[in-house]
C-alpha positions as CSV (number, residue, x, y, z in Angstrom):
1,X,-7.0,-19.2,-51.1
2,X,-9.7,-16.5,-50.0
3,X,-9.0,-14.6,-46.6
4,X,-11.7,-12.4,-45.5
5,X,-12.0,-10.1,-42.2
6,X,-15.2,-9.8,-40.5
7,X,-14.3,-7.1,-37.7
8,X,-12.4,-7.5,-34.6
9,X,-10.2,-10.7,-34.7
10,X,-12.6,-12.2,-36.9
11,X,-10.6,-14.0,-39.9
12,X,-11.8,-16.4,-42.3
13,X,-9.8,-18.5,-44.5
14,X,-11.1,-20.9,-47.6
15,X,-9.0,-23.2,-48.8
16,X,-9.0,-27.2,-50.0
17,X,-12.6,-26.9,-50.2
18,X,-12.7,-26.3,-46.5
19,X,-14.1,-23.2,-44.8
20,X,-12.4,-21.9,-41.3
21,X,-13.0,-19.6,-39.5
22,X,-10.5,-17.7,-36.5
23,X,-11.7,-15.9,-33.1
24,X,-15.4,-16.1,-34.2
25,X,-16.8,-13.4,-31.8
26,X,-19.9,-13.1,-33.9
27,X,-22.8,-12.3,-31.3
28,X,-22.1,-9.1,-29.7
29,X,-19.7,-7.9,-32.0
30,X,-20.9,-4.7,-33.9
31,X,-18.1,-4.6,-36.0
32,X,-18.9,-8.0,-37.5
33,X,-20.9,-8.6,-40.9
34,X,-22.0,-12.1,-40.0
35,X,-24.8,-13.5,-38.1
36,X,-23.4,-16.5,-36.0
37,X,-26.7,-18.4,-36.8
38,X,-26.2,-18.7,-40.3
39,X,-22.5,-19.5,-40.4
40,X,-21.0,-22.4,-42.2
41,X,-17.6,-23.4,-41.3
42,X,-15.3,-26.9,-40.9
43,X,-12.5,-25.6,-39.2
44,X,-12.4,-23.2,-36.2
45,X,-8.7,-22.2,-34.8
46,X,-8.8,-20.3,-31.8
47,X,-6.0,-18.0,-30.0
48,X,-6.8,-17.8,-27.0
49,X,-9.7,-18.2,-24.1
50,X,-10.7,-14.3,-23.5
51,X,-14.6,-14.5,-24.5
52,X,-14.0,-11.6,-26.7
53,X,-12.1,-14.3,-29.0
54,X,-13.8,-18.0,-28.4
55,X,-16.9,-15.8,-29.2
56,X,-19.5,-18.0,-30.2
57,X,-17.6,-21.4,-31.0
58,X,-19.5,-23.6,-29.1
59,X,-22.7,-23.2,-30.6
60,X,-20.8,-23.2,-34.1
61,X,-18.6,-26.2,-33.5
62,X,-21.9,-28.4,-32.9
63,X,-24.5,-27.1,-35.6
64,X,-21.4,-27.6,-37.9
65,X,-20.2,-30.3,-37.0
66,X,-16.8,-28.3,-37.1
67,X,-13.4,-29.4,-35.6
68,X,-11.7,-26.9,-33.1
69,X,-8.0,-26.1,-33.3
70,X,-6.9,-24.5,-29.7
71,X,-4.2,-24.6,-27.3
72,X,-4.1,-27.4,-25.2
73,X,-6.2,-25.8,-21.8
74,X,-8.4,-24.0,-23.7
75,X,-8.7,-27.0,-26.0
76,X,-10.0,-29.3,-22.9
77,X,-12.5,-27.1,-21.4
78,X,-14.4,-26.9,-25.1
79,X,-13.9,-30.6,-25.2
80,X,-15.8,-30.6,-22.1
81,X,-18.3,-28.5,-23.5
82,X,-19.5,-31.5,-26.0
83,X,-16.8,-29.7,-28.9
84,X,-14.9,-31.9,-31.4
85,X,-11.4,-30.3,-30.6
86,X,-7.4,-31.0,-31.3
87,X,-5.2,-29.6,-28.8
88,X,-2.1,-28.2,-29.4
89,X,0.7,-25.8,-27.5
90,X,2.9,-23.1,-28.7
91,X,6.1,-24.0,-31.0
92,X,4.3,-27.2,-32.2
93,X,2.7,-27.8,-35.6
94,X,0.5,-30.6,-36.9
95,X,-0.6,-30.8,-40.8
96,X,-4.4,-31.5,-41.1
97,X,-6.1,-32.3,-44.5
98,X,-7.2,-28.5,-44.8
99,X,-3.6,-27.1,-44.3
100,X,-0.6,-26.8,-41.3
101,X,-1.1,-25.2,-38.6
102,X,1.3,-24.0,-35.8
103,X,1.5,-21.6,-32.7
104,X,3.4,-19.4,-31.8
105,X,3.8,-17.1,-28.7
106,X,2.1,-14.1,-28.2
107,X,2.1,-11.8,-24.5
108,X,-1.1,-11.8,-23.6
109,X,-3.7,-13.6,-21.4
110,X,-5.9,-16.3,-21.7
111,X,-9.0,-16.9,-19.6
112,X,-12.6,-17.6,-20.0
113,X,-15.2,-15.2,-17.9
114,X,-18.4,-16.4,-16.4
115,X,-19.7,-13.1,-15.5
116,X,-23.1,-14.2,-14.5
117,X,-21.4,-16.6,-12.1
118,X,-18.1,-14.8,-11.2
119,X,-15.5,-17.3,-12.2
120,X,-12.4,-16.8,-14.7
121,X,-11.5,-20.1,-16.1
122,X,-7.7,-20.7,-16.4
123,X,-7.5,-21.4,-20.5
124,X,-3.6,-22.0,-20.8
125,X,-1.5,-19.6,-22.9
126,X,-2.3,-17.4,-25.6
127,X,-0.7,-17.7,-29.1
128,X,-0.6,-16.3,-32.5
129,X,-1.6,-19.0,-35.4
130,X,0.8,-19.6,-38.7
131,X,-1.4,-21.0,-40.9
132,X,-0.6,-22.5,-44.3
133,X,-1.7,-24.1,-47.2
134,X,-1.9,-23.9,-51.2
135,X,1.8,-22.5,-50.5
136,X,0.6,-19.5,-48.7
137,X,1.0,-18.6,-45.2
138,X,-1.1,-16.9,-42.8
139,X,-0.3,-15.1,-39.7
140,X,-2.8,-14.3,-37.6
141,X,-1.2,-12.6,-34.1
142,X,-4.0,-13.2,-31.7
143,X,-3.8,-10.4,-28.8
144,X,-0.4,-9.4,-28.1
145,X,2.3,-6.9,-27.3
146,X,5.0,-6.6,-29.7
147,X,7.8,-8.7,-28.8
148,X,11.2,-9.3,-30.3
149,X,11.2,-13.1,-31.4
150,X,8.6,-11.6,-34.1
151,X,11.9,-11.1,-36.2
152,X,12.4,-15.4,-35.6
153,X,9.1,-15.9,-37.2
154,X,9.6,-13.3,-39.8
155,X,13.5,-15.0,-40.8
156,X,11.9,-18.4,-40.7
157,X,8.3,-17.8,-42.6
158,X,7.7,-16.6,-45.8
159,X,4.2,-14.7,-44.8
160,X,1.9,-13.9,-47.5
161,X,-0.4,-11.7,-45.1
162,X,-0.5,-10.4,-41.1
163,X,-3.3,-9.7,-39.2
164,X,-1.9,-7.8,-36.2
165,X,-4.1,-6.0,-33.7
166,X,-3.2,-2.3,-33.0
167,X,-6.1,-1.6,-30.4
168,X,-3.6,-0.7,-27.6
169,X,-4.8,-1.1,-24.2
170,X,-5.0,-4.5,-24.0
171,X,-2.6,-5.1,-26.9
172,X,0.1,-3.7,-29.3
173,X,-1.0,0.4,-30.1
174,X,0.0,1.6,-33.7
175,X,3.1,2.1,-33.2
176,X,4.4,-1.2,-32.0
177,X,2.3,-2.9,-34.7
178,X,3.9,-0.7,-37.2
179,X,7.5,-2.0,-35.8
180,X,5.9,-5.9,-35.7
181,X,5.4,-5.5,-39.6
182,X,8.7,-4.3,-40.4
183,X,10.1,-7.1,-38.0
184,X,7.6,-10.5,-39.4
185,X,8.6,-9.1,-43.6
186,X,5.0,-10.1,-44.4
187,X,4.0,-9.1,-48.0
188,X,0.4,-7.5,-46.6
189,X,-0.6,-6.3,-43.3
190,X,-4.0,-6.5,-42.2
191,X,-5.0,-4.7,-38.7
192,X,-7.4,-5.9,-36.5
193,X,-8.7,-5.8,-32.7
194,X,-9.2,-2.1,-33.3
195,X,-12.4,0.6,-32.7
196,X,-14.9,-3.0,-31.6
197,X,-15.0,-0.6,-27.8
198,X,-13.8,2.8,-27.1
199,X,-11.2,2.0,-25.4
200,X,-9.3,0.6,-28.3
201,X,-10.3,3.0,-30.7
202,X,-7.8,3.3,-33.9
203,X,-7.3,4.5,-37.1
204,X,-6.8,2.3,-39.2
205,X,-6.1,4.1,-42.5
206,X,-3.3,6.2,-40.8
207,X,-1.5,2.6,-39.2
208,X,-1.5,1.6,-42.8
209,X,-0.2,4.8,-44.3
210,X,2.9,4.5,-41.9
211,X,3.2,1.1,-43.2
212,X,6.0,0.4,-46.2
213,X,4.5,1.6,-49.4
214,X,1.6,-1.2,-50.2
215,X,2.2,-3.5,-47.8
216,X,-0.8,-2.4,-45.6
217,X,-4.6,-2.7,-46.5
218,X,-7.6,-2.4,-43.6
219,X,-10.1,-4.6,-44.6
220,X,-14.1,-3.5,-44.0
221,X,-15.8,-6.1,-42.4
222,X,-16.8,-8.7,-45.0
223,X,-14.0,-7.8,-47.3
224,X,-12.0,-10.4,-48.6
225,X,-8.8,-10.5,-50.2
226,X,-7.5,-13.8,-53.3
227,X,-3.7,-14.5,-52.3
């Protein structure tokens, strides 16, 4: 399995000869290495509705033909949008050819903004994603605050990497994410949602140096890592 970060919350995963893709905020993302247009991907899985996170799924859903994994609210209104999706809702886990996936909570919010029109759409709750296949698990936390049922998913999931966001402001600062690794026993810690705006400006290197020794690694957009 290859895992690659491509800035923000941008994570892809290739694995069974599939390619998918989570949070694909391509267009407008300066952190990002990609360019949305030239994207190939089969599977996307999507946290939750903020735009900063559905990002540009539409557009690559249809050119790819690609199925969309989201929670069950946010799931319907990209169905509505012409999207190949499969809806799903925190605690629940459904196997696909590609690998399982399940949610899990996070504490956050979930709504899609229609600036140019003034409307928030109502996309259901956020989550985090446990993803696994090839016997290795994922965990990607989505946007969230720490919270103490990470130790539950940590006891009952042998995670071979984390991608937690330490931006603070809208999410868990340094600090708390430093406490989430400890709590989820991942092997490798990945930090994301950091330095995309000002106001959740990090560094990166120093959340990783208060890390366990070598269980922390920030990834450079485009950087990939073999598990």
């Amino acid at each position: 399995m290859k895992v690659s970060y491509h800035g923000h919350s941008v994570v892809k995963i290739e694995t069974n000869g599939k390619r998918i893709i989570i949070d694909p905020f391509i267009t407008g993302n300066g952190q990002s290495d990609l360019k949305a247009e030239e994207v190939k991907v089969d599977v996307i899985l999507l946290t939750h509705g903020h735009n900063d996170h559905v990002g540009d799924t539409v557009e690559l859903a249809k050119r790819n033909n690609a199925l969309v994994v989201a929670p069950f609210e946010l799931a319907t209104y990209l169905g509505w949008q012409g999207v190949n999706v499969h809806a799903m809702h925190i605690g629940g886990a459904h196997t696909f050819e590609f690998g399982k996936v399940k949610l899990t909570q996070a504490f956050h919010g979930s709504s899609y903004v229609k600036d140019d029109e003034n409307q928030i759409i109502y996309t259901g709750m956020p989550s985090g994603i446990l993803f696994t296949a090839e016997g290795k698990t994922v965990y990607h936390a989505g946007d969230t605050a720490l919270f103490s049922d990470m130790k539950l998913i940590g006891e009952l999931n042998s995670i071979d990497i984390a991608f937690l966001p330490i931006g603070d402001n809208f999410t868990m600062g340094p600090e708390d994410a430093a406490i989430a690794a400890k709590w989820l026993q991942a092997k490798q810690v990945v930090p994301i949602h950091f330095n995309t705006f000002p106001v959740i400006e990090q560094d990166g290197k120093q959340f990783v140096e208060n890390l366990s020794e070598g269980i922390g690694k920030v990834l450079e957009p485009g950087e990939a890592i073999e598990l």
